[in-house]
py3Dmol code that shows the C-alpha trace and the ligand (Angstrom):
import py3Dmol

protein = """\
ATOM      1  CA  UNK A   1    -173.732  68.031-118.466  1.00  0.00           C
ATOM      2  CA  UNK A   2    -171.308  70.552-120.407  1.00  0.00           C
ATOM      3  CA  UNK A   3    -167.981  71.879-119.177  1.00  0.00           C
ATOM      4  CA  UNK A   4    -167.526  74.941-119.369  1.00  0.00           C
ATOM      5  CA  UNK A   5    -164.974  76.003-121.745  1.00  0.00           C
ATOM      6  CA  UNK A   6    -161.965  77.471-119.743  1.00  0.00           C
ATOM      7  CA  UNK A   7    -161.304  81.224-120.613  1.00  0.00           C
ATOM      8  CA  UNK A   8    -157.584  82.118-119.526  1.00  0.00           C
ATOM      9  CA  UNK A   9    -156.246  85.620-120.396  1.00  0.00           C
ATOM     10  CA  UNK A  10    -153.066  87.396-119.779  1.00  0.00           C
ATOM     11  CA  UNK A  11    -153.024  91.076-118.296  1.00  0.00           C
ATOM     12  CA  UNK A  12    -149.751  92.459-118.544  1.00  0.00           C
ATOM     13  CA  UNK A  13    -148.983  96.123-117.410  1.00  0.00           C
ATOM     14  CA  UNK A  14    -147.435  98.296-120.245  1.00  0.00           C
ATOM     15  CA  UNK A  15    -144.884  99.742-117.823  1.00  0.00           C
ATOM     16  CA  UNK A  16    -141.823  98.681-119.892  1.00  0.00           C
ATOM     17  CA  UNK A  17    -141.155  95.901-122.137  1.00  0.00           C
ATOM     18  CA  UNK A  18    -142.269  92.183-121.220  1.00  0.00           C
ATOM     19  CA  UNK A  19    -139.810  90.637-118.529  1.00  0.00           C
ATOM     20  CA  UNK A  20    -138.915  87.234-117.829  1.00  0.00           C
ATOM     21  CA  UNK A  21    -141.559  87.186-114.507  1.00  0.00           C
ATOM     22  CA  UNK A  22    -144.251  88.011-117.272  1.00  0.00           C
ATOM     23  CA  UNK A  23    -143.591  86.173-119.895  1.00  0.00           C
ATOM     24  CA  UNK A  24    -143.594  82.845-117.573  1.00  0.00           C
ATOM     25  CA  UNK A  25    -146.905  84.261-116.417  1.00  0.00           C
ATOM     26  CA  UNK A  26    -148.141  84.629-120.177  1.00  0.00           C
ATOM     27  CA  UNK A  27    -146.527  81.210-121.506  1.00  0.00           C
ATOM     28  CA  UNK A  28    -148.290  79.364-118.272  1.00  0.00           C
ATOM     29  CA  UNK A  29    -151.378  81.316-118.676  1.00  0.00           C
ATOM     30  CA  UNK A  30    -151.378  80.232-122.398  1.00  0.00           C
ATOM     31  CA  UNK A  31    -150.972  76.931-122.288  1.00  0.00           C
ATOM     32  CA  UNK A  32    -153.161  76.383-119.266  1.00  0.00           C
ATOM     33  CA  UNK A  33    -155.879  77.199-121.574  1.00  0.00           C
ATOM     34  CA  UNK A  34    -154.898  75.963-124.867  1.00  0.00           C
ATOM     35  CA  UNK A  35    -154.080  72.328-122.916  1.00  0.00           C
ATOM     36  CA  UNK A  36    -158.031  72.199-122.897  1.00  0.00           C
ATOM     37  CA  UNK A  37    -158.910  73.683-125.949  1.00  0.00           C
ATOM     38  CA  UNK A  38    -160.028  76.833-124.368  1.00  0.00           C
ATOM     39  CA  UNK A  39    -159.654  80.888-124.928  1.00  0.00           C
ATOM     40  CA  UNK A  40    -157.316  83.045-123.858  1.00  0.00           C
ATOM     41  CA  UNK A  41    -157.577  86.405-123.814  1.00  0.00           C
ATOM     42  CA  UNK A  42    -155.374  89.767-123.400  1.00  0.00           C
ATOM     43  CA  UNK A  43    -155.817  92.698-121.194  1.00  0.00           C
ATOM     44  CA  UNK A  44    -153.325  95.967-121.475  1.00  0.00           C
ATOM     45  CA  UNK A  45    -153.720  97.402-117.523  1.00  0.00           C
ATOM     46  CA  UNK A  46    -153.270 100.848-118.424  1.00  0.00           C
ATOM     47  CA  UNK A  47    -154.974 101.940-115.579  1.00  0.00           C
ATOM     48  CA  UNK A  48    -152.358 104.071-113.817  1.00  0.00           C
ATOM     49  CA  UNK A  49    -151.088 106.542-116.847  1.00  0.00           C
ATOM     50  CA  UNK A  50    -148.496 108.079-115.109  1.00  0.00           C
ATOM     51  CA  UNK A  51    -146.525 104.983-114.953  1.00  0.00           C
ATOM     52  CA  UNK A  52    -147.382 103.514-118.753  1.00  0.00           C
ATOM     53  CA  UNK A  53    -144.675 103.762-121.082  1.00  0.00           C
ATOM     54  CA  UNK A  54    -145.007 105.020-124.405  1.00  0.00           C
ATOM     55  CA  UNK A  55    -144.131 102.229-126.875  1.00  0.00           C
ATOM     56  CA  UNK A  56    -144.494  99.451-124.241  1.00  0.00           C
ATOM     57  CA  UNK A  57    -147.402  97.913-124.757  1.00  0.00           C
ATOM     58  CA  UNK A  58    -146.906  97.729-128.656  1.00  0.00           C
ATOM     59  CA  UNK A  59    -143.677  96.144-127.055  1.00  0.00           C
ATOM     60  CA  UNK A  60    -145.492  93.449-125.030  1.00  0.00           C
ATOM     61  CA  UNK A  61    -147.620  92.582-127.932  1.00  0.00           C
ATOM     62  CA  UNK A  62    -144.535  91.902-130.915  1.00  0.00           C
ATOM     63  CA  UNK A  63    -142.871  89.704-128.015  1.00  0.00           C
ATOM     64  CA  UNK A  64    -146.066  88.064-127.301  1.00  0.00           C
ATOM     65  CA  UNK A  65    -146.642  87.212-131.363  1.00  0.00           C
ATOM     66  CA  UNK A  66    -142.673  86.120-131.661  1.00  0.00           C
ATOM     67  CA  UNK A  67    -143.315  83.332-129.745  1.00  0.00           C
ATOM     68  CA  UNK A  68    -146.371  82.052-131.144  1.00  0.00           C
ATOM     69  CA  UNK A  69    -148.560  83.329-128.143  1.00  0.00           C
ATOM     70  CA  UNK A  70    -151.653  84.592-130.569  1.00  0.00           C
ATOM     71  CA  UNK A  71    -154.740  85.594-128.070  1.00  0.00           C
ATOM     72  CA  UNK A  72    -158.174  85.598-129.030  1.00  0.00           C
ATOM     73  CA  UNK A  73    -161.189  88.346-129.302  1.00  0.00           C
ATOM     74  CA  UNK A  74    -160.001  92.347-129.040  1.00  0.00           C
ATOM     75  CA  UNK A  75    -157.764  93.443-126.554  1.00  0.00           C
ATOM     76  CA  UNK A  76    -158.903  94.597-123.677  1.00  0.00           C
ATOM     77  CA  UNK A  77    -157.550  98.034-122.572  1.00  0.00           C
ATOM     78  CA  UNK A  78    -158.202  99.617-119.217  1.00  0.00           C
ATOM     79  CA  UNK A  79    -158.324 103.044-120.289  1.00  0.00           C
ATOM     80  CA  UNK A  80    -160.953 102.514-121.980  1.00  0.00           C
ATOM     81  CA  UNK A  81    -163.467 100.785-119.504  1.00  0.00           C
ATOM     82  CA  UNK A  82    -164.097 103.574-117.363  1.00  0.00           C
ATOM     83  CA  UNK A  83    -167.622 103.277-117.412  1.00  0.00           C
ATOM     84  CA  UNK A  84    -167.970  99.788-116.074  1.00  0.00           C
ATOM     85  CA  UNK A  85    -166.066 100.511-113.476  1.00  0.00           C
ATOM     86  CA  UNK A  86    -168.373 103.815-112.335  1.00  0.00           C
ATOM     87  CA  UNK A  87    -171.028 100.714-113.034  1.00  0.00           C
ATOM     88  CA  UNK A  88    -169.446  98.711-110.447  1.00  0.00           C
ATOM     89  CA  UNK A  89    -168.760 101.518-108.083  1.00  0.00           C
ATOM     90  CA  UNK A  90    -172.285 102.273-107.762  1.00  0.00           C
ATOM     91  CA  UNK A  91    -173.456  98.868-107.364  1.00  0.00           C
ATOM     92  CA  UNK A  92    -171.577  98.377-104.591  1.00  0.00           C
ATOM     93  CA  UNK A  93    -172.256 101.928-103.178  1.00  0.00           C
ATOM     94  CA  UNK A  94    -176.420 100.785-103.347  1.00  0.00           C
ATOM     95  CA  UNK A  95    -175.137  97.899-101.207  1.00  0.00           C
ATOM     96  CA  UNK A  96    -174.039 100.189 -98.410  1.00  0.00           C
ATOM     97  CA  UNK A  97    -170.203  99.211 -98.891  1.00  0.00           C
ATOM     98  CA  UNK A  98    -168.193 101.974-100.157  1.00  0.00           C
ATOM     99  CA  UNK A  99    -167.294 104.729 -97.980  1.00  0.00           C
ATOM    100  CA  UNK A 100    -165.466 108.012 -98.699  1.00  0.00           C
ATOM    101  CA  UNK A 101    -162.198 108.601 -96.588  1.00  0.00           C
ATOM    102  CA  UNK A 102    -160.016 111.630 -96.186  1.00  0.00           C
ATOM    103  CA  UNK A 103    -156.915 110.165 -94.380  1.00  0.00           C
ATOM    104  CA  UNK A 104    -153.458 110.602 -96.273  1.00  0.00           C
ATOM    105  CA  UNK A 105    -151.040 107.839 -96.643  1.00  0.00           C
ATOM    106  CA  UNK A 106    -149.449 109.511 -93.584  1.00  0.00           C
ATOM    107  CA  UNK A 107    -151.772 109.322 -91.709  1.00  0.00           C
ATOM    108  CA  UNK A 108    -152.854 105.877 -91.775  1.00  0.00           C
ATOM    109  CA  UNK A 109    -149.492 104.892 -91.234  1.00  0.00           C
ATOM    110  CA  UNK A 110    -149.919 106.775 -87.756  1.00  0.00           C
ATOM    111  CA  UNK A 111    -152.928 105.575 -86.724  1.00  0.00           C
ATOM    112  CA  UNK A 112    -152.629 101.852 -88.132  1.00  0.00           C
ATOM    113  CA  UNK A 113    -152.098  99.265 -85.501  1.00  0.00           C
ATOM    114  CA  UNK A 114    -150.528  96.614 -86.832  1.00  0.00           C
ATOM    115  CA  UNK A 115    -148.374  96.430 -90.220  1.00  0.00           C
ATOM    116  CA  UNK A 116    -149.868  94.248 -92.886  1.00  0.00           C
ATOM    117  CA  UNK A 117    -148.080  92.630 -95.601  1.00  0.00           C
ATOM    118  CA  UNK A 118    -148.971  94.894 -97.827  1.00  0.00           C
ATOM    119  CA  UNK A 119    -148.245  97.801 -95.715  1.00  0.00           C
ATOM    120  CA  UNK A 120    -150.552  99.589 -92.791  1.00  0.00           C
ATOM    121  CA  UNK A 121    -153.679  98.037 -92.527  1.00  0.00           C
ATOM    122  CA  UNK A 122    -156.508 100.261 -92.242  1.00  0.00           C
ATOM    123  CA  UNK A 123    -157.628 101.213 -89.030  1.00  0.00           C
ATOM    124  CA  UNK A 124    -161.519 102.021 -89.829  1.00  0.00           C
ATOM    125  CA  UNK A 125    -160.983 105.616 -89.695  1.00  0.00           C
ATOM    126  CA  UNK A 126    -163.919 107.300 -91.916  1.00  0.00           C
ATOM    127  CA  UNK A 127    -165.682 103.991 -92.243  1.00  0.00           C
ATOM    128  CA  UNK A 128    -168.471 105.546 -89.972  1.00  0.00           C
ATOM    129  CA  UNK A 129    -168.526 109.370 -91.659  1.00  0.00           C
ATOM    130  CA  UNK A 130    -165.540 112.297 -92.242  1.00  0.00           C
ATOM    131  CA  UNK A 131    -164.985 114.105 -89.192  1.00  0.00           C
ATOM    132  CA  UNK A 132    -166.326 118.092 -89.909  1.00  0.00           C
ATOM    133  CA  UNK A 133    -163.927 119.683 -91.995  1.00  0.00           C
ATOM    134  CA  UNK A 134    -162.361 116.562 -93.577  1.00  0.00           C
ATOM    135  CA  UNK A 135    -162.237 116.419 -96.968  1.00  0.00           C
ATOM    136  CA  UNK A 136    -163.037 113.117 -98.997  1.00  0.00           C
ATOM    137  CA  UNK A 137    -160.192 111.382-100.842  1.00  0.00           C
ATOM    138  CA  UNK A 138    -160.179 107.702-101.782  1.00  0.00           C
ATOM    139  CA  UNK A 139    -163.395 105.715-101.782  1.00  0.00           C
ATOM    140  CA  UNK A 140    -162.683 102.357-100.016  1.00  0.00           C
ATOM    141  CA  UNK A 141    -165.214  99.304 -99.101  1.00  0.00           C
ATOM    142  CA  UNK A 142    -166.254  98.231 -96.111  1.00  0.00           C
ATOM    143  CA  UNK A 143    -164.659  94.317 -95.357  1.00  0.00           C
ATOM    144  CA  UNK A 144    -166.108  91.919 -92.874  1.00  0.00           C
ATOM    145  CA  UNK A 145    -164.333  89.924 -90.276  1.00  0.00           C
ATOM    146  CA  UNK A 146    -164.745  86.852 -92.190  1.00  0.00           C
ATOM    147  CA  UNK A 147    -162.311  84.219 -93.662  1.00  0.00           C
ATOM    148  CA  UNK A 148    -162.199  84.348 -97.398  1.00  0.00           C
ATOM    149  CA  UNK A 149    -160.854  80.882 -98.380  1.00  0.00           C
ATOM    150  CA  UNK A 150    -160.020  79.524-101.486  1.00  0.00           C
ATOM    151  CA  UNK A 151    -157.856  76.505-103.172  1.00  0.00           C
ATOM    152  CA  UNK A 152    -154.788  77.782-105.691  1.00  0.00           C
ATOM    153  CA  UNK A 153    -154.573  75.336-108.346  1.00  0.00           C
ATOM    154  CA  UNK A 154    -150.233  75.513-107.189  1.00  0.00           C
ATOM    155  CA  UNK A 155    -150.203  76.530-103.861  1.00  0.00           C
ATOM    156  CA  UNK A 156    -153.421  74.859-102.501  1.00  0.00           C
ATOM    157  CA  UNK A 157    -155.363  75.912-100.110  1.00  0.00           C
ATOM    158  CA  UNK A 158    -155.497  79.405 -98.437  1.00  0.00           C
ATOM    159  CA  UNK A 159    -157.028  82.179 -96.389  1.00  0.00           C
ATOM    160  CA  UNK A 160    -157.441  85.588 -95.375  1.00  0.00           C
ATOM    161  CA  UNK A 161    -159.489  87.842 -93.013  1.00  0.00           C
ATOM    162  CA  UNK A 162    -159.573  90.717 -95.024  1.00  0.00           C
ATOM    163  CA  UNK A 163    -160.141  92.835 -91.994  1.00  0.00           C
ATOM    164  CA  UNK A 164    -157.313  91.371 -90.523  1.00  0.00           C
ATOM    165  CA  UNK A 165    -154.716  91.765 -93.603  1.00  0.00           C
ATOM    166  CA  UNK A 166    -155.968  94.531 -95.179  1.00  0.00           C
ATOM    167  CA  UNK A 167    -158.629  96.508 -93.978  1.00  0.00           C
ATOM    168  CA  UNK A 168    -161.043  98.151 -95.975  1.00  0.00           C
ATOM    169  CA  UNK A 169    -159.419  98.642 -98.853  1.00  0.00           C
ATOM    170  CA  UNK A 170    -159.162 101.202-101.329  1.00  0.00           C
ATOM    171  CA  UNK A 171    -161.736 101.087-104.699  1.00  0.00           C
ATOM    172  CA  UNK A 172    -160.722 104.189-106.034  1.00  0.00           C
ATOM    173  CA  UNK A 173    -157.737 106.405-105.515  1.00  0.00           C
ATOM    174  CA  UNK A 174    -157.079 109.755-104.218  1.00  0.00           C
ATOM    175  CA  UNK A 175    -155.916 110.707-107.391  1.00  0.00           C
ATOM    176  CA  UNK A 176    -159.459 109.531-108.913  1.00  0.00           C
ATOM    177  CA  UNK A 177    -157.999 106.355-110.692  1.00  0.00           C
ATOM    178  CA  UNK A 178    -159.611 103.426-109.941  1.00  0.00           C
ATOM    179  CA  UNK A 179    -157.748 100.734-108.053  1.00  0.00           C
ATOM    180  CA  UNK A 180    -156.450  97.506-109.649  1.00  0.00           C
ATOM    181  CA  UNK A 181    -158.659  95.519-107.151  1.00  0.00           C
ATOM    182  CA  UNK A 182    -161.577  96.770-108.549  1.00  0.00           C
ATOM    183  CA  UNK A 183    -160.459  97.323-112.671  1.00  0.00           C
ATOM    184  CA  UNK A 184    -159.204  93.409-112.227  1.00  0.00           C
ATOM    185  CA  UNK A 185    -162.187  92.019-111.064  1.00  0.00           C
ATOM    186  CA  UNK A 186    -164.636  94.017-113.133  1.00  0.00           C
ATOM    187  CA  UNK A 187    -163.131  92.698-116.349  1.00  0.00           C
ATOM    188  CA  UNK A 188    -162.650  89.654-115.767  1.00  0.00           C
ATOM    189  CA  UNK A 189    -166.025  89.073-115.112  1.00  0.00           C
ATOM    190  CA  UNK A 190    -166.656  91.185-117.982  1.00  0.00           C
ATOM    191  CA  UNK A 191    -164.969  89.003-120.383  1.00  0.00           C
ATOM    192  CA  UNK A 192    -165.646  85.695-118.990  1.00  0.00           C
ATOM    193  CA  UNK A 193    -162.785  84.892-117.080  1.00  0.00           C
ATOM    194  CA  UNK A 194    -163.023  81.401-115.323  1.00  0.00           C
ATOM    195  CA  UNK A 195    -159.585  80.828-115.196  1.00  0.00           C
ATOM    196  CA  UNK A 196    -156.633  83.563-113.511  1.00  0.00           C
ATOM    197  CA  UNK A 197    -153.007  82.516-114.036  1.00  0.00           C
ATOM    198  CA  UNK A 198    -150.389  85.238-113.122  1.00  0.00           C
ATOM    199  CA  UNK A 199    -147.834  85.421-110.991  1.00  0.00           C
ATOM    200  CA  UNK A 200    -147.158  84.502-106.896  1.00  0.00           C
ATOM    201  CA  UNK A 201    -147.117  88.469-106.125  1.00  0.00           C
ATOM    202  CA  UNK A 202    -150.532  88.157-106.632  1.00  0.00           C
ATOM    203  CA  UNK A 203    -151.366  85.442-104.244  1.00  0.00           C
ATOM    204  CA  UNK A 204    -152.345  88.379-101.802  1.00  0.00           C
ATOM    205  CA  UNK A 205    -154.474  90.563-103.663  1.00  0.00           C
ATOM    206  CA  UNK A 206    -156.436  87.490-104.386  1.00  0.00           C
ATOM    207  CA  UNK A 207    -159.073  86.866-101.120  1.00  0.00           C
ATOM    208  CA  UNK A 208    -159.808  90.828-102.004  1.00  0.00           C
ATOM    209  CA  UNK A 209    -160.757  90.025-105.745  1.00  0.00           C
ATOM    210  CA  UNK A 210    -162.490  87.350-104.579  1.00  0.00           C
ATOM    211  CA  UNK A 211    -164.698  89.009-101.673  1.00  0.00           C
ATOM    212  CA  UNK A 212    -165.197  91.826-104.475  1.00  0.00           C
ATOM    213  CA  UNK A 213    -166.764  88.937-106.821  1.00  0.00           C
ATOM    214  CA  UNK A 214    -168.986  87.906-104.146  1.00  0.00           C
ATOM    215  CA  UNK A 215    -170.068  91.729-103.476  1.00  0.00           C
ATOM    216  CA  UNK A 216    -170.592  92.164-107.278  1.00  0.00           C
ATOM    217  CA  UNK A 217    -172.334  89.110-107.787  1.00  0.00           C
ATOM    218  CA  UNK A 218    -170.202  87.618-110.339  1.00  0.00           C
ATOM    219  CA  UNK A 219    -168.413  84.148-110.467  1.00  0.00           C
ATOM    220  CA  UNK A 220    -165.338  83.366-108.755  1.00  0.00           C
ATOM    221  CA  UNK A 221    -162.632  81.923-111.138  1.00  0.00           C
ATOM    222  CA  UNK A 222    -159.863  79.419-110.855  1.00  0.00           C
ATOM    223  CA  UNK A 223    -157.091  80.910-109.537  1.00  0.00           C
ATOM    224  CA  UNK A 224    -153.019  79.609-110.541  1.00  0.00           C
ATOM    225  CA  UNK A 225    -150.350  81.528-109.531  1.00  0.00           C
ATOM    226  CA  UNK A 226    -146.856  80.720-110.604  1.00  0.00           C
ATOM    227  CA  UNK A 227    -143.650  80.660-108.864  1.00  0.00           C
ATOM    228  CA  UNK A 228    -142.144  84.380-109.372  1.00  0.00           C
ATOM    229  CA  UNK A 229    -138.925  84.538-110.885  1.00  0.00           C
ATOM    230  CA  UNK A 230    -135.908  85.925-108.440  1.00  0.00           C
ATOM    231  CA  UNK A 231    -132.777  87.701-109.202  1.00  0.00           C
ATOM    232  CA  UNK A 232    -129.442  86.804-107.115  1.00  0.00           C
ATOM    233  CA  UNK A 233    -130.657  89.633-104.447  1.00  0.00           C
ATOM    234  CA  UNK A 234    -133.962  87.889-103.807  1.00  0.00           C
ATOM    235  CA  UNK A 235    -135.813  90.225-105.703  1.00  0.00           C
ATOM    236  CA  UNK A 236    -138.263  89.778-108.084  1.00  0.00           C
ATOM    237  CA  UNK A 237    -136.795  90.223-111.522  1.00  0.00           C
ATOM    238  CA  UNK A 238    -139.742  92.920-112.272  1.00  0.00           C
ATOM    239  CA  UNK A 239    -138.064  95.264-109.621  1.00  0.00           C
ATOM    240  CA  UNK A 240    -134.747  95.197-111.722  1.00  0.00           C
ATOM    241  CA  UNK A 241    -135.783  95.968-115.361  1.00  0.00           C
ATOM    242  CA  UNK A 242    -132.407  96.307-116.531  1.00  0.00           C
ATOM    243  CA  UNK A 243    -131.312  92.775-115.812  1.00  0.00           C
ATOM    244  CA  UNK A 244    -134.598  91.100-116.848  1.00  0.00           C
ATOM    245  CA  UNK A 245    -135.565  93.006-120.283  1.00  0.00           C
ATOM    246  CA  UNK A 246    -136.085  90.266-122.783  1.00  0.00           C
ATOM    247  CA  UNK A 247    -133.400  90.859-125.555  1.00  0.00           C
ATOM    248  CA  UNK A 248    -134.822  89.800-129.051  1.00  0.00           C
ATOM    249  CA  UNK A 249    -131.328  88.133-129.771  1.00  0.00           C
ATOM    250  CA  UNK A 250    -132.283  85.677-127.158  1.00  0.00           C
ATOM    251  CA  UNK A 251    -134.053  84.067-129.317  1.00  0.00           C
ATOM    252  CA  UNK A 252    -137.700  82.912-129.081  1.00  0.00           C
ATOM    253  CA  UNK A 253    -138.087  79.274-128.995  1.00  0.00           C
ATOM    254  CA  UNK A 254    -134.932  80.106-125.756  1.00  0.00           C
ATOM    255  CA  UNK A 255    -137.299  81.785-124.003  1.00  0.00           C
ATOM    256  CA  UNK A 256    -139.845  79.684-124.010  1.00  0.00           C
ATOM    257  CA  UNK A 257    -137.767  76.546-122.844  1.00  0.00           C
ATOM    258  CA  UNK A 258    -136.710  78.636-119.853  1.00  0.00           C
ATOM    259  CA  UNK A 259    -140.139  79.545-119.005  1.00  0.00           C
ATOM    260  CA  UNK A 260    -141.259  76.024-119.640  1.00  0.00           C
ATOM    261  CA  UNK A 261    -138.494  74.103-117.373  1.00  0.00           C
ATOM    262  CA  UNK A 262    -138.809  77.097-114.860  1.00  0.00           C
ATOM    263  CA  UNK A 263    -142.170  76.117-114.865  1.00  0.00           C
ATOM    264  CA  UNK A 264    -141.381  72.570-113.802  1.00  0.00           C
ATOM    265  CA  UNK A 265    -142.429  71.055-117.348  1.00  0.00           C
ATOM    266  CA  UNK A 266    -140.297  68.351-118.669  1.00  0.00           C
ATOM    267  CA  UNK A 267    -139.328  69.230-122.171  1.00  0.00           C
ATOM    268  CA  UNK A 268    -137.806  66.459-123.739  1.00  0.00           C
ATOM    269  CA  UNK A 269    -133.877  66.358-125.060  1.00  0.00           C
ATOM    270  CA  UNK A 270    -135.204  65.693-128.612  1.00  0.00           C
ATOM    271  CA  UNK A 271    -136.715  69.062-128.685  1.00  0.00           C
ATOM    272  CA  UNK A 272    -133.710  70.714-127.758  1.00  0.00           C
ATOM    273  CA  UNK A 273    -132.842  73.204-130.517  1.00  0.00           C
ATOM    274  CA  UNK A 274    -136.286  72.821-131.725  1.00  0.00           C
ATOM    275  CA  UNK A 275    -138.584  76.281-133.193  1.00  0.00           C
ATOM    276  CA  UNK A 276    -140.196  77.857-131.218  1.00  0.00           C
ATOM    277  CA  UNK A 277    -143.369  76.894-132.567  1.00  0.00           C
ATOM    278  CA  UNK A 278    -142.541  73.264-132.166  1.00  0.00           C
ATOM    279  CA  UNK A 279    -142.194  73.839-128.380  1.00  0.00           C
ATOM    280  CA  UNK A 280    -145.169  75.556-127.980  1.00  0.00           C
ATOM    281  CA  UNK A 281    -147.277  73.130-129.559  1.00  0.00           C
ATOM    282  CA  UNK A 282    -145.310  69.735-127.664  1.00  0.00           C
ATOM    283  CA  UNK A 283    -146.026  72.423-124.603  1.00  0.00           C
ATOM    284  CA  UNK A 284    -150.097  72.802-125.018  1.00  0.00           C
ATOM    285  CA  UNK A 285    -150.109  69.330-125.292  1.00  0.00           C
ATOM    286  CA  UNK A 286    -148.343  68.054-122.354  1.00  0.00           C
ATOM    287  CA  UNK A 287    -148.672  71.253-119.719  1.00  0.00           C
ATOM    288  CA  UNK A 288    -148.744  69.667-116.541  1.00  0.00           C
ATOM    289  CA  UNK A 289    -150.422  71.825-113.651  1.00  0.00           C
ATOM    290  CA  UNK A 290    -149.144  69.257-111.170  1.00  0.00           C
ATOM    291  CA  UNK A 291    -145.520  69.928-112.175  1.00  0.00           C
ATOM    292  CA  UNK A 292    -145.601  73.663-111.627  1.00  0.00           C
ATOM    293  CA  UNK A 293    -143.397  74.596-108.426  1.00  0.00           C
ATOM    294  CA  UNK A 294    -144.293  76.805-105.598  1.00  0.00           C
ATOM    295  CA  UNK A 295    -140.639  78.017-104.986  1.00  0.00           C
ATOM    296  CA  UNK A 296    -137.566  78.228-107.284  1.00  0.00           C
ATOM    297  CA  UNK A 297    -135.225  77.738-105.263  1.00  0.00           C
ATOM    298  CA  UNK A 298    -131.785  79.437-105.765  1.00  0.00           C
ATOM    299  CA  UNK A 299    -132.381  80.456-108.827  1.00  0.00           C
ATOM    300  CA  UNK A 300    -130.147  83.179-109.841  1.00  0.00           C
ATOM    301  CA  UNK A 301    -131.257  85.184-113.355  1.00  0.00           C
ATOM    302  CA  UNK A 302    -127.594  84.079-114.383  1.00  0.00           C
ATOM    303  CA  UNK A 303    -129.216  80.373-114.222  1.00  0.00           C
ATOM    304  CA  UNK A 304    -131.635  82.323-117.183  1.00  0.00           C
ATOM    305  CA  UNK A 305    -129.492  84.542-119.565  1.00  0.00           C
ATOM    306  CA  UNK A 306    -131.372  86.325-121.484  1.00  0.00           C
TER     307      UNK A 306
END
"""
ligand_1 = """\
10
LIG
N -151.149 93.729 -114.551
C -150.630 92.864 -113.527
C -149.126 92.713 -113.706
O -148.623 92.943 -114.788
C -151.255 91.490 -113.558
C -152.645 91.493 -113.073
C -153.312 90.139 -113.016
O -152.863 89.203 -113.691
O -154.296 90.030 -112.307
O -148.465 92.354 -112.752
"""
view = py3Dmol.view(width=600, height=400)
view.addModel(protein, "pdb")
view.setStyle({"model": 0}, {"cartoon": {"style": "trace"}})
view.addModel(ligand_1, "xyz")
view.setStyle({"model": 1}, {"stick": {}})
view.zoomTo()
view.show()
């Protein structure tokens, strides 16, 4: 029997320049698929364009190549995939899951029971129809009071009642964008995508890309999420751009021996000093999944100057 070969990919937002969180996510991503001699791709989430920054993604990519992090096939950019994603919409409409709902942000938050973790969780509202006079908004899907379980290849097992969490959730916005649930899962599949490796922030989204896989039809992939880098407050570096932009002084083959010890990997002394290329290749050689932490504990972005 053949093994599939693993397809890994890396799907940055161009929101501002790479920061540390990301670029852990991108070197673990990388070498999780290189280890084993398979692809890894790249996907530009320009989804939302109010929030993309001019120059960023052009940004992301000339860090990227600096440290030797080459991807394979085109990149992937959201902007552009529209159409699949009206694909997917309908195909899940023709399975009697996607309903339109008219309730404002504010509202929810009223009429929501119980606060989720990722904020009110939707009460069912419109589920069954807009009241006369309502006018539609968002289109969300319908979720069933099931347990979506799955293993993470760091933080083991896990599970979720969607309905309990989340709700039905939202497939397209208000604003007609589509929602990163949906763009996420739709090209991945697209492309192949066996094997997701991003950051712990993502842990939660994950039962809904997963239920969404199941409602689309298309195959579930491997799912590693990394421990997310904190600043001093507790806060995840992202949050404070200004203390977690990647400086180019810092010096590649740096910044990858951060990543690669904050991602539990034992890089040895000799290396120490070494280019960055050097690292990278000892790296996709000896990645080891097992070492990767859950939690960094303590660690303060002074512990990681960049
Ligand atoms: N674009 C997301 C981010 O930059 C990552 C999405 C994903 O890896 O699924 O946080």
């Amino acid at each position: 029997m053949s093994v599939a070969q693993v397809v890994g990919r890396f799907a940055p937002s161009p929101t501002g320049p790479l920061h540390f969180g990301s670029l852990v996510a991108a070197v673990g991503s990388y070498c999780l698929a290189r280890r084993v001699g398979g692809k890894w791709l790249l996907r530009m989430e320009d989804l939302d364009p109010p929030r993309v920054v001019p120059g960023a993604a052009d940004e992301i990519l000339a860090t990227l190549e600096s440290l030797g992090l080459y991807w394979d096939e085109a990149i992937v950019w959201q902007s552009q995939r529209t159409e699949a994603y009206l694909a997917a919409l309908s195909k899940l409409r023709d399975k009697g899951l996607v309903f339109e709902c008219a309730c404002s942000r504010k509202e929810i938050l009223l009429s929501a029971p119980h606060p989720g973790e990722e904020g009110p969780i939707y009460p069912g509202t419109c589920r069954s129809g807009l009241r006369p006079g309502r006018k539609p908004r968002a289109l969300r899907i319908v979720v069933p009071q099931e347990q979506v379980c799955f293993s993470d290849g760091v933080f083991g097992p896990l599970q979720q009642v969607l309905a309990e969490a989340v709700g039905d959730f939202v497939l397209r916005r208000a604003d007609g964008l589509f929602a990163y649930q949906l763009a996420v899962v739709v090209d991945d599949a697209a492309a192949g995508v066996n094997q997701v490796v991003r950051g712990a922030d993502l842990l939660s989204s994950t039962p809904r890309q997963i239920f969404l896989h199941a409602c689309l039809g298309t195959p579930v992939p491997a799912y590693v999420h990394l421990p997310l880098v904190v600043g001093g407050d507790g806060k995840k570096i992202s949050k404070r751009n200004a203390n977690s932009r990647l400086e180019p002084e810092a010096g590649a083959a740096r910044l990858l021996d951060q990543a690669l010890r904050l991602l539990g990997q034992k890089v040895p002394g000799c290396l120490q000093g070494a280019p960055a290329t050097e690292l990278l290749s000892w790296a996709v050689q000896h990645f080891d999944q097992a070492a990767i932490p859950t939690a960094v504990d303590g660690l303060m972005v002074n512990d990681f100057p960049l």
